[in-house]
C-alpha positions as CSV (number, residue, x, y, z in Angstrom):
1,X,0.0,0.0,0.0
2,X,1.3,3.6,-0.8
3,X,0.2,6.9,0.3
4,X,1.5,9.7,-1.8
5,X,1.8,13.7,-0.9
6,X,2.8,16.6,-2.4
7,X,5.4,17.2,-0.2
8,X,6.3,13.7,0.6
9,X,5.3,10.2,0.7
10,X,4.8,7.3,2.9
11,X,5.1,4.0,2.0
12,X,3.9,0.5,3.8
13,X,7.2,-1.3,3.5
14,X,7.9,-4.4,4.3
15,X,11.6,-4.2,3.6
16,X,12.9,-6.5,6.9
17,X,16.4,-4.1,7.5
18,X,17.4,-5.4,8.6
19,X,44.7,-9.3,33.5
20,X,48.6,-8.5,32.0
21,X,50.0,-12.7,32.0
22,X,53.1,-13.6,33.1
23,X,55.0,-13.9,29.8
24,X,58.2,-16.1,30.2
25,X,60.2,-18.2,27.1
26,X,62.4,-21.3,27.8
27,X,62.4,-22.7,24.5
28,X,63.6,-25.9,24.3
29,X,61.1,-27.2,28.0
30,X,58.4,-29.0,26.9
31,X,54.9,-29.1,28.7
32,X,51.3,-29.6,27.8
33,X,48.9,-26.9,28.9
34,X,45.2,-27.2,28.8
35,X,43.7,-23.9,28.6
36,X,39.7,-23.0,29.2
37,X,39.0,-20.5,26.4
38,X,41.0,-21.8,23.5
39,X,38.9,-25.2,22.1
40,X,37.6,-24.6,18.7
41,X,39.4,-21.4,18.4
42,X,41.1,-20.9,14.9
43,X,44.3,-20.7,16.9
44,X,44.1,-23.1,19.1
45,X,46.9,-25.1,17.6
46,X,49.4,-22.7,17.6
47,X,48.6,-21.5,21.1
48,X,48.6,-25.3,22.6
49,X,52.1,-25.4,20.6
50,X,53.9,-22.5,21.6
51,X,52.6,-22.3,25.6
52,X,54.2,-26.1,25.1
53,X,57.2,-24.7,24.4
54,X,56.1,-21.9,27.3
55,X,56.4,-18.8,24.8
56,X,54.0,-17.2,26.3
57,X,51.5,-18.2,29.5
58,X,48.0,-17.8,30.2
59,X,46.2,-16.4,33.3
60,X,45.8,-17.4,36.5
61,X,41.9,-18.5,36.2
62,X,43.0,-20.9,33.4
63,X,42.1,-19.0,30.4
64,X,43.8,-17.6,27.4
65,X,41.9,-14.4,26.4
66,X,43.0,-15.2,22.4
67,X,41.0,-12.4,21.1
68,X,42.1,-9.5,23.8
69,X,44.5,-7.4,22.6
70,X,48.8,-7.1,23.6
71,X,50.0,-4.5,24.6
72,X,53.7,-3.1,23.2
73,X,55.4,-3.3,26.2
74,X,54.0,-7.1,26.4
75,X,55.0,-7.9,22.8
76,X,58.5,-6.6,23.5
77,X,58.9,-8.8,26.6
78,X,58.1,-11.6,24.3
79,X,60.4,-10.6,21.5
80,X,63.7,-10.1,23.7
81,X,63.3,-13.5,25.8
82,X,62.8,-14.7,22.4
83,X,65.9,-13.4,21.1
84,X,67.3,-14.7,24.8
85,X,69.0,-10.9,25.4
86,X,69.5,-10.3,29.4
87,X,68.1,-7.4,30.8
88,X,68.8,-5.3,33.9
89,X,67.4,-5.5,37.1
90,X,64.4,-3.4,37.8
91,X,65.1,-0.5,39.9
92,X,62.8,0.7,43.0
93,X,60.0,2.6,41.4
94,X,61.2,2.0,37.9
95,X,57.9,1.1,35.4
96,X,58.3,-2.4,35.2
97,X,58.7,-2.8,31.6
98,X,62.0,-0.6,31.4
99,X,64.3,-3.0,31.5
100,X,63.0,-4.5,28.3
101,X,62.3,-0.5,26.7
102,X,66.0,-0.3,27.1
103,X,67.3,-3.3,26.0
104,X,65.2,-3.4,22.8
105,X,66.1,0.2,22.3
106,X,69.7,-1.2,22.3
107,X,69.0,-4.1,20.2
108,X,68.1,-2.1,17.7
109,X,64.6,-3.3,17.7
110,X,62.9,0.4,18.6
111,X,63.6,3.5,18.3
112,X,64.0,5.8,21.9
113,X,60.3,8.2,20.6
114,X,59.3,4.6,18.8
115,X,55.4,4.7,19.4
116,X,55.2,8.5,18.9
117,X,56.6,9.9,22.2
118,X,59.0,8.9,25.3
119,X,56.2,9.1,27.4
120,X,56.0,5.2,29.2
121,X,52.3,5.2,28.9
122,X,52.5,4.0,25.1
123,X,54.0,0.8,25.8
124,X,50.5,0.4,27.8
125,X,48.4,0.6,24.3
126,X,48.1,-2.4,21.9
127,X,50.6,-3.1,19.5
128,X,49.2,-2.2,15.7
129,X,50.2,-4.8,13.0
130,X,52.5,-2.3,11.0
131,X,54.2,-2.4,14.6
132,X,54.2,-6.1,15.5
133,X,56.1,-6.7,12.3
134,X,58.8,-3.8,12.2
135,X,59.8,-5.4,15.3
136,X,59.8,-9.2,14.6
137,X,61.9,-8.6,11.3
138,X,64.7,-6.4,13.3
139,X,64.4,-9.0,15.6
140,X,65.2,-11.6,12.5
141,X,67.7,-10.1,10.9
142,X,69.5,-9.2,14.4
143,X,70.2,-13.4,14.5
144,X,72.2,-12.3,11.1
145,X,69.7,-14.0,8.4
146,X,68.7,-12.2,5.1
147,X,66.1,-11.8,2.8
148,X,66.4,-12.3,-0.4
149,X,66.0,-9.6,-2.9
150,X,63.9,-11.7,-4.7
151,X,62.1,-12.2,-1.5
152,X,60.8,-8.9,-1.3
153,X,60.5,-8.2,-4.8
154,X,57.7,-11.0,-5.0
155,X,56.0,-9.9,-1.5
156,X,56.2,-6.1,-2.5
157,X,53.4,-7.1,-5.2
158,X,51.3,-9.7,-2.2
159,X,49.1,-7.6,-0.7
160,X,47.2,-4.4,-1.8
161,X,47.2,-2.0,1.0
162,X,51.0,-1.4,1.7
163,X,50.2,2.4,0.6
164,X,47.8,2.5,3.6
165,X,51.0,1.4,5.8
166,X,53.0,4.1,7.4
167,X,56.1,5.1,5.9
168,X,58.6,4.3,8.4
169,X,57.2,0.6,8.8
170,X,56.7,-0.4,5.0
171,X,60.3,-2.0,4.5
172,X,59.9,-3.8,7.2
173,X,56.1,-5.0,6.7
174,X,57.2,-6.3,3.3
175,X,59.6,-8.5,4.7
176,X,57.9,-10.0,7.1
177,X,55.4,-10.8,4.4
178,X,58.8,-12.1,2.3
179,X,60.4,-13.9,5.5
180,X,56.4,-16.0,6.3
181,X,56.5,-14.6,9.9
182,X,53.6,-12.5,8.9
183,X,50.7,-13.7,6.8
184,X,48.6,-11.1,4.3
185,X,44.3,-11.9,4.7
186,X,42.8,-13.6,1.8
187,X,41.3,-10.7,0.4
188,X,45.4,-9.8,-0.5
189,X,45.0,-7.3,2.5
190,X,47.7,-6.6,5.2
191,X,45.6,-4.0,7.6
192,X,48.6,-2.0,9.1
193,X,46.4,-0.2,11.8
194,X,44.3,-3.2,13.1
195,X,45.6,-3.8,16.9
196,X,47.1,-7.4,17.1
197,X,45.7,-9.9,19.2
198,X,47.2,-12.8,21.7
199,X,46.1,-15.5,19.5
200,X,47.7,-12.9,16.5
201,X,51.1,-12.6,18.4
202,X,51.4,-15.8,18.8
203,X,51.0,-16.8,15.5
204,X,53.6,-14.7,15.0
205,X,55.7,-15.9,17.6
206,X,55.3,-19.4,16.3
207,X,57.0,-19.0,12.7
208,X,59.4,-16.6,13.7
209,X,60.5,-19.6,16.0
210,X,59.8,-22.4,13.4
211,X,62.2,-20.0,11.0
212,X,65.1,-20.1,13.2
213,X,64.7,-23.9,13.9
214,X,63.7,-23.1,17.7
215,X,60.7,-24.9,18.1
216,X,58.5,-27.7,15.3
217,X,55.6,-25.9,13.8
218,X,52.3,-27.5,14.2
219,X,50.2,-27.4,11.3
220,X,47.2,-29.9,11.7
221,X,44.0,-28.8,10.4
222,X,45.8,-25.3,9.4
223,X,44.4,-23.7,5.6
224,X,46.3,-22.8,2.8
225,X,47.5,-19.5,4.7
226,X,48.9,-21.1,7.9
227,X,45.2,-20.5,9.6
228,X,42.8,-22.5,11.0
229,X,39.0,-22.5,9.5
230,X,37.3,-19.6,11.2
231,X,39.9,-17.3,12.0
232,X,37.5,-14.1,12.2
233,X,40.8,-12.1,10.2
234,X,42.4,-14.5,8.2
235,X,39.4,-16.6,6.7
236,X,37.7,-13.5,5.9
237,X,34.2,-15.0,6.2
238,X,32.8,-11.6,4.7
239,X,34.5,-9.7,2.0
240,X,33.1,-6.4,3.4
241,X,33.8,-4.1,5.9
242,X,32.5,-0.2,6.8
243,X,36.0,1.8,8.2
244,X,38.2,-1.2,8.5
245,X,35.2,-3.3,11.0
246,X,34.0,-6.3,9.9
247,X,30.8,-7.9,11.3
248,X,32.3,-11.1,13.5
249,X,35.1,-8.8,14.9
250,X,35.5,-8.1,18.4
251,X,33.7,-5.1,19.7
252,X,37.0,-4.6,22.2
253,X,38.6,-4.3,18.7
254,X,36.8,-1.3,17.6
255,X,37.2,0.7,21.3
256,X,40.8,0.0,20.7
257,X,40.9,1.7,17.1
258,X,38.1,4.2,17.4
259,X,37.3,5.0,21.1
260,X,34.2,5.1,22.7
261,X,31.2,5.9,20.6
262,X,29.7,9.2,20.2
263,X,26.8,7.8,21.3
264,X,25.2,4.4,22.1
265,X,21.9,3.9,20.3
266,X,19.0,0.7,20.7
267,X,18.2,-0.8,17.8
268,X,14.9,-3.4,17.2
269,X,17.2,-6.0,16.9
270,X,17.8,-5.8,20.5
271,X,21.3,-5.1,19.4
272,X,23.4,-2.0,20.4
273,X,24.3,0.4,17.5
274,X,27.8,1.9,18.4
275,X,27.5,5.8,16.6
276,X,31.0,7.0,15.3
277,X,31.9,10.3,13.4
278,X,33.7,13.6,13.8
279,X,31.2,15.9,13.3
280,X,29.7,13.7,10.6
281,X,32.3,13.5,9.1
282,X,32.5,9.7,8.1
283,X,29.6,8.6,9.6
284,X,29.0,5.0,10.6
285,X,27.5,3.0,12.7
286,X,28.7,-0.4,14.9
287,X,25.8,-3.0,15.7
288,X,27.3,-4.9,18.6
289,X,25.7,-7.9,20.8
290,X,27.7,-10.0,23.2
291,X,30.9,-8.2,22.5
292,X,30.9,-9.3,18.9
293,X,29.5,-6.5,15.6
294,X,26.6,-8.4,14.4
295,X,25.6,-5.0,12.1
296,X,27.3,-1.9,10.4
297,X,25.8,1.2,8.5
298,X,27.7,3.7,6.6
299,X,26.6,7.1,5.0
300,X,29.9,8.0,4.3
301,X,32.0,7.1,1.5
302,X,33.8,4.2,3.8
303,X,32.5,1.2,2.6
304,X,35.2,-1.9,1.4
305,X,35.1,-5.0,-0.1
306,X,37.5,-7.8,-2.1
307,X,34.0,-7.9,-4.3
308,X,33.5,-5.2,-6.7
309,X,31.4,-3.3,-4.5
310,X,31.8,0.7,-3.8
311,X,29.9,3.3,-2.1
312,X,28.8,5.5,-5.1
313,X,28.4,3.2,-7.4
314,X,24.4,3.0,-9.5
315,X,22.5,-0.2,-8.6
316,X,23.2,-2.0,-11.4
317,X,26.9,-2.1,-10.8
318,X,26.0,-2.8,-7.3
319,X,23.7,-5.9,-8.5
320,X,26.7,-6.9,-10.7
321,X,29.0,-7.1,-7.3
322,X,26.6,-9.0,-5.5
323,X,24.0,-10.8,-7.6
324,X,20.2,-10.0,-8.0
325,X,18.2,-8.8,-4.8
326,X,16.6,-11.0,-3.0
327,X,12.9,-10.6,-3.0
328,X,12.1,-12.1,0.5
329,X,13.4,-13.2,3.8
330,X,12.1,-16.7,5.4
331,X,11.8,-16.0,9.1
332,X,10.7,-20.1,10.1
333,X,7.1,-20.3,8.2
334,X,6.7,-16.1,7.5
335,X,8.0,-15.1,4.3
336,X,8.5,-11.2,4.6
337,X,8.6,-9.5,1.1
338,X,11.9,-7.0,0.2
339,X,11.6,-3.8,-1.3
340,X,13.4,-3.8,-4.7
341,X,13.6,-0.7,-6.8
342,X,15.8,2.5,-7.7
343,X,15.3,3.8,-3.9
344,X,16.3,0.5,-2.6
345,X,17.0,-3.2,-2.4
346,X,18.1,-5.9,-0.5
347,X,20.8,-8.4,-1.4
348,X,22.4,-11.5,0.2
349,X,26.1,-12.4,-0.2
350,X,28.3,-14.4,2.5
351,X,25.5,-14.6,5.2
352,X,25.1,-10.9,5.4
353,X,22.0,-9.1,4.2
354,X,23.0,-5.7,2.6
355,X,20.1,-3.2,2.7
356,X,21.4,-0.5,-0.4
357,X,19.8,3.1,-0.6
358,X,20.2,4.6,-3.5
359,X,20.2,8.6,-4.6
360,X,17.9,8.9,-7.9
361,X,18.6,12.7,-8.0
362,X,22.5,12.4,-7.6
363,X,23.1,9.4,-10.7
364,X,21.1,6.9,-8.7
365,X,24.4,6.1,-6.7
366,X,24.6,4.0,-3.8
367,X,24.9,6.6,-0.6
368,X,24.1,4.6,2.4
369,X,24.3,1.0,3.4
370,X,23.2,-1.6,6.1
371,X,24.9,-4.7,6.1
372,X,23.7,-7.6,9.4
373,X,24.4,-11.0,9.6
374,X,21.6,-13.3,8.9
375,X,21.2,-15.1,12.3
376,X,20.4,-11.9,13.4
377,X,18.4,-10.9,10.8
378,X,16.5,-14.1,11.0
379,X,16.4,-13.7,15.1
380,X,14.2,-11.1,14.8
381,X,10.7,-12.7,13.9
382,X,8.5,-9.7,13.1
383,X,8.4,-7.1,10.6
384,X,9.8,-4.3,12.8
385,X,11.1,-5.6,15.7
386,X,11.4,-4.8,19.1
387,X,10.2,-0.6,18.7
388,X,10.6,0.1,22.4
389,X,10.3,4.0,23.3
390,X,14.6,3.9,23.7
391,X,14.4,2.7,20.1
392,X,12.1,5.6,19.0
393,X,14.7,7.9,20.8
394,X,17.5,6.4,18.7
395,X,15.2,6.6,15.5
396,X,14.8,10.3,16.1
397,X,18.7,10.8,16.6
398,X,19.7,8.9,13.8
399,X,16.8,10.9,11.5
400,X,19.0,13.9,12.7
401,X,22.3,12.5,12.1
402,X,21.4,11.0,8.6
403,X,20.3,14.8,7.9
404,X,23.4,16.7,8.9
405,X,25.6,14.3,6.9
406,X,23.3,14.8,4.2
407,X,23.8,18.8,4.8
408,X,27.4,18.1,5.1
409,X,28.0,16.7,1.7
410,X,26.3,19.2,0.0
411,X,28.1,22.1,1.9
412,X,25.4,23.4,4.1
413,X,25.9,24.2,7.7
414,X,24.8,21.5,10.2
415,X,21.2,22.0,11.7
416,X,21.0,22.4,15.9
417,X,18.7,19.9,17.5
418,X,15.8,21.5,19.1
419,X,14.0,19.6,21.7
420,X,10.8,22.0,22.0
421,X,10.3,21.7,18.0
422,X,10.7,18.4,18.3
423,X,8.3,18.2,21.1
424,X,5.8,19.2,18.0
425,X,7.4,16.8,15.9
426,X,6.4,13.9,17.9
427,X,2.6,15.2,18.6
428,X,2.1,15.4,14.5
429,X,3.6,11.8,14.2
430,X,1.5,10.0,17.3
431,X,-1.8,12.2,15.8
432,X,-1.1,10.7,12.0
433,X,-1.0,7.1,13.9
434,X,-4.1,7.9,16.3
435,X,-6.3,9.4,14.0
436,X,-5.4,7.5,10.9
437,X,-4.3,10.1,8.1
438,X,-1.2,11.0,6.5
439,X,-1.0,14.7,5.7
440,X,0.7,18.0,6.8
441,X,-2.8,19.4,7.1
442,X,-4.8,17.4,10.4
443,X,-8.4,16.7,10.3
444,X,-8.7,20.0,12.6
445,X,-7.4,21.9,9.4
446,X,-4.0,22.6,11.8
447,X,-0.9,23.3,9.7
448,X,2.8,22.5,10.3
449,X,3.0,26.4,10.9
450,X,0.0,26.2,13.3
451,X,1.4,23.3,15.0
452,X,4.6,25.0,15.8
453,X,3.1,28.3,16.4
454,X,0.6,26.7,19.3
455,X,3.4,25.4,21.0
456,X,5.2,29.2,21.7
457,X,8.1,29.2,19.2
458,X,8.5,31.9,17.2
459,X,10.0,31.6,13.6
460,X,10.4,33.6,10.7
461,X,11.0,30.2,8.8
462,X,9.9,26.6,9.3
463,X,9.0,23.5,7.1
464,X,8.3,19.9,7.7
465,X,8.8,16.4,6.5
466,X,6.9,13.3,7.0
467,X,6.9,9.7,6.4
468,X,5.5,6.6,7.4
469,X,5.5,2.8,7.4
470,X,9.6,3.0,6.7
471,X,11.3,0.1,8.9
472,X,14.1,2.4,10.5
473,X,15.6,6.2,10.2
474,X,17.7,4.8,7.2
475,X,14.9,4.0,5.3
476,X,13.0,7.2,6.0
477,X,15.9,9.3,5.0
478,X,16.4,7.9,1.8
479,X,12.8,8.3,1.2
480,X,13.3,12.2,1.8
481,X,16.4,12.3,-0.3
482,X,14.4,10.5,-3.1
483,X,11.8,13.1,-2.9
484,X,12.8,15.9,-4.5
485,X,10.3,18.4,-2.2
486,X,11.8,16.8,0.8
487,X,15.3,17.0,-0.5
488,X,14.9,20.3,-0.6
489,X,14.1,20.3,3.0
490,X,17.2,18.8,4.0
491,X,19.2,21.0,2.8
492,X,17.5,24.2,3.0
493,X,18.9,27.3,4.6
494,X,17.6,26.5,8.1
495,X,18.6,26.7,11.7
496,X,17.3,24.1,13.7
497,X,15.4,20.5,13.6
498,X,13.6,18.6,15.7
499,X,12.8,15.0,14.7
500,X,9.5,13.4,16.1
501,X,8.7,9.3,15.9
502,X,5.5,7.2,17.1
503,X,5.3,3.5,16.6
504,X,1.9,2.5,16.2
505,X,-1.2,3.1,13.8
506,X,-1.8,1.6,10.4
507,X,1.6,2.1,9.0
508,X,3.6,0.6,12.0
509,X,6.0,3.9,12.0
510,X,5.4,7.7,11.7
511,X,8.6,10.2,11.1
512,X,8.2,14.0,11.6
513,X,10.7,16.3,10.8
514,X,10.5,19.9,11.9
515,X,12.4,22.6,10.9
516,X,12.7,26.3,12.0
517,X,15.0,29.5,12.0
518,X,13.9,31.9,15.1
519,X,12.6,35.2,14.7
């Protein structure tokens, strides 16, 4: 069913959007340890071999922690017992990692302002890839082997990001990428700036010692790149990630690269969405549940993928990249029906649903995308969800958001939140819902400009949007961009906004946006 206005339209979609360890090495002892948190994981090999071996320990409570980051200082303690250097004695009220600064400084290994600055509290962060390897092939060629020029010459053409890896560090990436110790992803991808894990580091570990002879690799049930099946990084289960995230990462992974979120938003999955941007400036958004991103959404240009796939493109080079859309989701016996047309569409490729919004009045280029994984998709077993009044809050947000990066893009100043107008915005949307129309105009003949007026605020310019039945603020806004009255909303020469949602009525969802400039 659709309901059309002049100045916007609504329709009834059914588009379903989707502890520090103890880190000792005495490499030729020899002792099994049985950890609690390891079994299954796509390391668990390597880490059963090397804590053998006792490269590195676990923690006291038995476990492992695989997936939790290591810190610099903690990679360089493993690096020079590897290299079986003696260090000083720790002095009274010395950081306890000095002795190990200083003799890896000496070694050669790092440089006295290494990480950026003297200041100790850098060796506390995690240790980036770029990092990891710049010291394990100083640490290599310290024992006096080479690399062969031929070596690099093949690993220098491996991978395709080397130009995203900082200057200082790209010699020594590439050999670690000639030497083995360091594997590329299979999408031909080294990601310099991702922190390394524990399970990572040892990996590491493992064929730097296998190199030099000090320890037997163990390679059962290992893939073609040295990685067991499942390996949320190596296997690259998806070919797509929004600002270098991936859904199946670690949500302690993106903290460690991007900090806390700007905001923490509900979604009706029941999932978190993590908001990111610098003054939306590339926008996107982290769907996290049980510490893992189950979701991602991007209006900025900061979409990648091994497939063809690029923000920008029209949707028939998008179709080409990732097959026809799907035209409806099974949910156990429900079938729910996909939206498919030049606003919009739905695809499925590696177990994620990609919900695509087009621009029709900018090329019909792709400008916004939603990407889940399908358990959670198929977890939730309604058409919208769980709309609890926190996810109305977050609707209303993200509305904003989605219109000051709109604003953004085509240069207009960003629009103020105000919560009185929005206060108006809300009553228009839970009256469309109660009383069962769709229009600017109210069945008490009450304009937007009445509306606003009633409540005291005073304006010498105002306008409004509306929409209905749309499954989220994504969908809403690409509705308004779509619509070229609306569009012209967005980005008019306007002062503040106020965005108003109701869930309820025959449409499921009502969106009011109110605009005004003060007198």
């Amino acid at each position: 069913m659709t309901k059309k206005q002049n100045i916007f339209w609504a329709l009834k979609s059914l588009i379903i959007i989707l502890a520090i360890s103890v880190i000792t090495l005495s490499v030729p002892v020899s002792f099994a340890v049985t950890f609690n948190d390891v079994g299954g994981h796509w390391a668990e090999n390597t880490i059963n071999n090397i804590t053998k071996y006792g490269v590195i320990t676990g923690y006291p409570d038995g476990s492992f922690k695989p997936d939790s980051t290591i810190k610099r200082i903690e990679y360089l303690v493993l690096v020079i017992k590897a290299q079986s250097i003696d260090v000083r004695e720790l002095t009274d009220n010395e950081y306890w990692g000095q002795p190990y600064i200083d003799a890896a400084i000496e070694a050669n290994y790092i440089k006295v302002d290494e990480f950026g600055s003297t200041d100790l509290s850098v060796y506390e962060k995690p240790i980036l890839r770029q990092e990891m390897a710049s010291i394990i092939t100083k640490a290599y060629l310290a024992t006096g082997a080479t690399v062969s020029g031929e070596s690099i010459a093949e690993a220098s053409h491996k991978l395709t990001d080397y130009n995203t890896v900082s200057g200082r560090y790209l010699d020594a990436v590439i050999s670690a990428v000639a030497i083995g110790i360091i594997n590329g992803y299979p999408d031909s991808t080294f990601r310099p700036m991702l922190n390394a894990t524990r399970a990572e580091s040892s990996v590491v570990l493992e064929k730097y010692l296998t190199t030099l002879n000090k320890i037997e690799l163990v390679t059962d049930n290992l893939d073609a790149s040295g990685y067991a099946p499942g390996h949320a990084f190596a296997t690259l289960s998806t070919p797509f990630s929004v600002s270098d995230i991936e859904i199946g990462d670690s949500s302690v992974t993106v903290k460690e690269i991007y900090g806390e979120p700007v905001r923490i938003d509900d979604s009706a999955y029941g999932f978190k969405w993590w908001v990111y941007h610098d003054n939306y400036l590339d926008y996107f958004l982290v769907g996290v549940s049980n510490q893992k991103v189950v979701a991602l959404f991007t209006a900025s240009d900061l979409l990648e993928s091994s497939t063809s796939l690029a923000m920008n493109q029209n949707k028939a080079a998008v179709t080409k990249a990732l097959g026809s859309p799907i035209n409806s989701i099974f949910k156990g016996v429900d079938e729910y029906v996909q939206m498919n047309n030049q606003e919009s569409a739905v695809y499925l490729k590696n177990n994620i649903y990609l919900t695509t919004y087009f621009d029709n009045h900018d090329s019909g280029r792709l400008f916004s995308i939603m990407l889940i994984d399908t358990a959670v998709e198929k977890s939730m077993n309604s058409q919208y969800g769980n709309l609890s009044d926190p996810v109305r809050i977050s609707f209303e947000k993200q509305v904003f958001d989605l219109n000051n990066v709109f604003r953004l893009e085509n240069g207009k100043p960003l629009l103020k939140w105000s919560e009185p107008i929005a206060v108006v915005a809300r009553k228009h949307s839970k009256d469309m819902a109660v009383r069962d129309f769709f229009d600017h105009i109210n069945p008490s003949g009450q304009s937007p400009f009445d509306r606003i007026a009633a409540d005291g605020i005073d304006f010498r310019l105002a306008a409004e949007n509306i929409a209905a039945g749309y499954l989220n603020a994504f969908g809403a806004h690409a509705g308004w961009v779509n619509s070229l009255g609306h569009r012209e909303n967005l980005v008019r020469n306007i002062e503040y906004l106020g965005v108003g949602v109701y869930f309820g009525g025959p449409f499921g969802t009502y969106y009011t946006q109110n605009y005004f400039t003060p007198l």
